[in-house]
N, C-alpha and C positions, 0 to 999 in steps of 0.2 A: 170685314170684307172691304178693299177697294172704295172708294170712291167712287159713284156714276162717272166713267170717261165723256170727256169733249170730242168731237169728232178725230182732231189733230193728236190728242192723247190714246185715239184707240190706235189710230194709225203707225203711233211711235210705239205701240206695245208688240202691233205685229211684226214690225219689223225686226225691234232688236230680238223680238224670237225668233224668227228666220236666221239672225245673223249669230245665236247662243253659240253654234259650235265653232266658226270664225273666229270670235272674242276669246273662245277658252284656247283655241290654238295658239290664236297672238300673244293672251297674257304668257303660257306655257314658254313660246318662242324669245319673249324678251327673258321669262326668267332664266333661261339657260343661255341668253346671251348678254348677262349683266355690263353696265360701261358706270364707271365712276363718273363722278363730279369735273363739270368742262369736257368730258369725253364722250358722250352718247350721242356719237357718230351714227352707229349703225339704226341706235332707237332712233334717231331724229329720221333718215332718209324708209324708213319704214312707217314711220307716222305722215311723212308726207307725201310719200309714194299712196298710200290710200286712202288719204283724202282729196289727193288732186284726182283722184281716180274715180272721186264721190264728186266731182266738181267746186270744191272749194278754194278759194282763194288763197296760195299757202307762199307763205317766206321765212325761207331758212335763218335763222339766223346765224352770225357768226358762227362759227367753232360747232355750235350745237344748241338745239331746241329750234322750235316750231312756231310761229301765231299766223292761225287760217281766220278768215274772215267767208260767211255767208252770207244773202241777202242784198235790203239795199242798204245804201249809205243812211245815216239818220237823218229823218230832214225830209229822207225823198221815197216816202210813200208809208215808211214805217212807223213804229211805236216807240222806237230809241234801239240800243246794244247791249247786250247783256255779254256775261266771259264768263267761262266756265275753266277752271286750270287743274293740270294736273303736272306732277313733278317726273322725272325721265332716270335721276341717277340711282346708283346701287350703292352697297358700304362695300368698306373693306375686311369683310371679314368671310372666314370659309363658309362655304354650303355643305350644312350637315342632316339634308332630308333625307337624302337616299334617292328621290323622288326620280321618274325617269326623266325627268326633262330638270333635272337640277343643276345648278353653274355648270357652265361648262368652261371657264375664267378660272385659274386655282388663286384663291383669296379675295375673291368677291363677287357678294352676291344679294339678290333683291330678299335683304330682312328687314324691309321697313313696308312692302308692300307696294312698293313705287309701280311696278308691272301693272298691279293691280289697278291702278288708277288712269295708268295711259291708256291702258286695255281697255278701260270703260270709256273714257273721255273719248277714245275712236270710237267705240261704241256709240256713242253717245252725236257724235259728229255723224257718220252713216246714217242714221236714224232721220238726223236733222233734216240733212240734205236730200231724204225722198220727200219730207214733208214740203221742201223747199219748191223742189220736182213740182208738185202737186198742187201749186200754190196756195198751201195752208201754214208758211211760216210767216207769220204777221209781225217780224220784225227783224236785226240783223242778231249774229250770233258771231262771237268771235271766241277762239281756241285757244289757250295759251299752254303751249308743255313745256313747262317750264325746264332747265337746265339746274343743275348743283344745288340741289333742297339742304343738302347734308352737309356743307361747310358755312363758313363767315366770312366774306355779308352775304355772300348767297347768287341766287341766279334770279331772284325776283327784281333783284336794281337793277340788274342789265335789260329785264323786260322794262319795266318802267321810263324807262334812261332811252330806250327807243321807240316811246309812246301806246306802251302798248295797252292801257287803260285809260286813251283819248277819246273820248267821246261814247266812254262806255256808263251806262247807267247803275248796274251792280256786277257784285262777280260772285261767282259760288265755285266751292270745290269738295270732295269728298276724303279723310283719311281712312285706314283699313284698322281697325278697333280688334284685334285677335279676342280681346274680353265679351265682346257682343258677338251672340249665335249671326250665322247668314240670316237675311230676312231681318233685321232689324238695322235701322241707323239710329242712333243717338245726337241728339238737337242740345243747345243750349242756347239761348241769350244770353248775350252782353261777353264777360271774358270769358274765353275758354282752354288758350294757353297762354305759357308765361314768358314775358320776356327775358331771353338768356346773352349773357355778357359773359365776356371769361376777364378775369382781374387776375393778376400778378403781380407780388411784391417783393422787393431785393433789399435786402437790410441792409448795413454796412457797417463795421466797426473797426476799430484798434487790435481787437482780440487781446487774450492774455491766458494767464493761468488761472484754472478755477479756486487757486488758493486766495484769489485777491480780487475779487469780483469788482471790489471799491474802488481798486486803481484803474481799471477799464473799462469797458459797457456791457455787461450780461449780455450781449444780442440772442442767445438762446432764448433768456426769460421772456426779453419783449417781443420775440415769435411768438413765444405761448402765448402773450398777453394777445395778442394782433389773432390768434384763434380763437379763441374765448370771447374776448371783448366785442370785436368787431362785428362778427353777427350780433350778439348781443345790444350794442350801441344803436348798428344801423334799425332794427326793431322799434327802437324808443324815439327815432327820430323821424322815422316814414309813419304814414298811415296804417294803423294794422292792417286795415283795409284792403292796402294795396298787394299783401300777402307777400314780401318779401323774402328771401331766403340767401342766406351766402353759405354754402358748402366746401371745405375743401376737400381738393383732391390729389395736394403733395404737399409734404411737410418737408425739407432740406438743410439742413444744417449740420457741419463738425463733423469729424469723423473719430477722436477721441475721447474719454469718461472724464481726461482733465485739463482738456484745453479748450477754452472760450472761443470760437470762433469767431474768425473777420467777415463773415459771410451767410447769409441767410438765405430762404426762398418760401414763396409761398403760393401756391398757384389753386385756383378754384372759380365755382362760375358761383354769379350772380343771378338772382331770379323774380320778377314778380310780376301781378295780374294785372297791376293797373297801370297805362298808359304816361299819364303825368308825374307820377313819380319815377318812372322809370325814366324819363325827360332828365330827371333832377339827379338821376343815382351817381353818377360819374363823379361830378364836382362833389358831392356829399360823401362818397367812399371814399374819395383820396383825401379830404381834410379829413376824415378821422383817424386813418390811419397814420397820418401826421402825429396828432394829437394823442392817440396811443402810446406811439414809440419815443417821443419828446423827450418825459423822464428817465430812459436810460441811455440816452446819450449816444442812443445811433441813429444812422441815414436811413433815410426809408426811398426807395423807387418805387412809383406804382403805374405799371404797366394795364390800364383798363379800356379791354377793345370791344364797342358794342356791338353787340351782335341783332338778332329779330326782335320788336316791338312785339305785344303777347297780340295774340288772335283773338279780337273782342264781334263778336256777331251783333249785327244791325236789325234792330226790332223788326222794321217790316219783312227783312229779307231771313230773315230767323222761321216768319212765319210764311214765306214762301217754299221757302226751300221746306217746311213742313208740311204744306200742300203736296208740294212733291211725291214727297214721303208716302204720306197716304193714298193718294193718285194710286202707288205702285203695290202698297204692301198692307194698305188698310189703317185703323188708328192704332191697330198692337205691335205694327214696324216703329213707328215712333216713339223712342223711350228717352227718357230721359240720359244727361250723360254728366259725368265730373267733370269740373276744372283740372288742367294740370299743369303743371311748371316747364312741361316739354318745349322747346323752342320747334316754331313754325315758321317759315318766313313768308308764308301767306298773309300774315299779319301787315306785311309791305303794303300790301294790296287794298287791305282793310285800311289802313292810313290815308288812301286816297281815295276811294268809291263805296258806298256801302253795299255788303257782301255779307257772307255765312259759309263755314266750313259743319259738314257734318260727319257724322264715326261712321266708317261703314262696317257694320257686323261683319265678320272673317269667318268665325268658327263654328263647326259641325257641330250643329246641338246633338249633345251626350258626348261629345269628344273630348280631345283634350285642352288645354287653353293654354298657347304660346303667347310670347313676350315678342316687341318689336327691337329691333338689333339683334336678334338672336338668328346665331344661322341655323337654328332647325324650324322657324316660321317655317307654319304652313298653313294654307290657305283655303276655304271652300271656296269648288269652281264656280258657283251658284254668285258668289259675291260678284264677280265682271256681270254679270251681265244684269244685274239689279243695278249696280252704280250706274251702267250705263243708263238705264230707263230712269233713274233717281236726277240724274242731270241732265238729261234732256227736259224732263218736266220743269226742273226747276226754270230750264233756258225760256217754257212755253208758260209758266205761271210769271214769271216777270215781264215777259213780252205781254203779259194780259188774255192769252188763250187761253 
């Protein structure tokens, strides 16, 4: 069972049940109006259309996304500012639910659950602001929906880059875990996703015929070697620790059985849990790859762009946002959850204030269990309206209510 509620926590329970069929509408309505990456025009002027309408403090930002501000300033009368973020864009790829309220965009559409989280974060915002109403919000709360989750660097540098975790105390946000039933979120401390880089490398050689390997440079072999070795190297030289991974995902080279090519390519991401080595990965992947290709006598280019820091959750705010939890759904909502190498660029966020991202359970216990990028995600509606009360607690366990 629940948690004995606070006064301010019974208050945020009634309301966002008042507002369930609202949330399931709105989530419904953005997934059939999915907007890519820089483009969630229509989401931002909808998310801010009712929250000024909740009385919140709201600025547009550029191009697209939202950070509302409630309460007072810190300093003057409250217990500091806490953020609560939720991401706005969709992918590119088809909707294939059938669902009635499915894309209605052809080639994109919300497979990452992105709906899902603005949904609640309004949610979660309405909620706030009756508590505000009622003067039982004992401190500030700031919004942040964020813009471009889905590319690199991302829409969290431009929040940043316009202050928008000045004078905040911690942040929290929720993602949609299709693997966990509705009615559960999944907590971890310390890392929980990985930092992801994309690296690319361009060979270069003489080329020749493959009757005479010795007169020119293999650059075929020392691809293969730069496959093999390279993950393999980088392994031995990081912390295992830090979980490392280099994957590719295109091989390029030659288009004949006997001619040497002058031209190579290699392109794959880079990945791992820990922080400080991932500081150091750059400079350490491109001398190896140097030092791979050396003894065959060609050029190496290494194109390596970084991308999100991993998502590392802050002890005390790990166990706030577990209050939360339980606040909402008892100690059997909170389960444990895995690490994973998925890039998050919430992890921006984490670099600057301490914070916690938690899983939000998706899936209809006894159903089926979808995959995130996939255009047939689908979602229990039950989930909107638990994140929202998930993230308002957490806004009111950090304020100290």
């Amino acid at each position: 069972m629940p948690a004995p509620a606070s006064p301010a926590s019974a208050v945020l329970d009634a309301v966002v049940e008042k507002l369930t069929d609202d949330l399931v509408d709105l989530r419904r309505d953005l997934h059939a109006h999915p907007e890519l990456s820089w483009a969630e025009h229509r989401t931002t002027e909808r998310v801010a259309g009712l929250l000024e309408g909740a009385g919140w403090r709201v600025e547009r930002l550029p191009g697209s996304g939202v950070v509302a501000d409630l309460g007072p300033e810190p300093g003057a009368g409250g217990t500091g500012r806490v953020a609560l973020r939720a991401d706005l864009d969709a992918l590119p790829v088809d909707d294939l639910t059938g669902d009635p309220w499915a894309s209605t965009v052809t080639g994109v559409a919300h497979a990452c659950g992105h709906d899902v989280h603005t949904a609640a974060l309004v949610g979660a915002g309405l909620a706030l602001a009756e508590l505000a109403a009622g003067h039982q919000l004992p401190g500030a709360v700031r919004l942040l929906f964020q813009p471009a989750e889905e590319v690199m660097p991302g829409g969290a540098l431009q929040l940043l880059d316009r202050g928008a975790l000045d004078d905040v105390d911690r942040v929290f946000g929720l993602h949609c875990d299709p693997s966990l039933d509705v009615g559960q979120v999944g907590l971890r401390e310390g890392p929980l996703t990985g930092a992801a880089d994309q690296l690319e490398i361009r060979l270069h050689g003489p080329g020749g015929h493959t009757s005479r390997p010795h007169l020119t440079a293999d650059l075929t072999y020392a691809l293969g070697k730069l496959v093999t070795e390279l993950p393999s190297i980088l392994s031995r030289r990081l912390d295992p620790r830090a979980g490392a991974s280099v994957v590719w995902g295109a091989v390029q080279a030659g288009s004949a059985h006997n001619v040497i090519p002058s031209r190579g390519r290699l392109a794959g991401t880079v990945r791992m849990l820990d922080a400080v080595a991932w500081a150091d990965a750059e400079a350490l992947v491109s001398a190896l790859v140097h030092q791979v290709v050396a003894p065959y006598g060609v050029e190496a280019e290494v194109r390596y762009q970084r991308g999100v820091p991993p998502v590392v959750n802050e002890h005390t705010s790990t166990q706030l946002l577990a209050r939360a939890v339980e606040s909402v759904l008892g100690e059997e909502g909170h389960v444990a959850t895995q690490q994973s190498l998925g890039g998050e660029d919430f992890g921006w966020f984490l670099d600057r204030v301490p914070g916690a991202m938690g899983r939000l359970g998706t899936r209809t216990p006894g159903g089926p269990t979808y995959d995130l990028h996939q255009g047939n995600l689908r979602v229990d509606d039950r989930a909107t309206t638990i994140g929202a009360r998930v993230l308002a607690g957490a806004a009111l366990a950090s304020l100290g209510a």
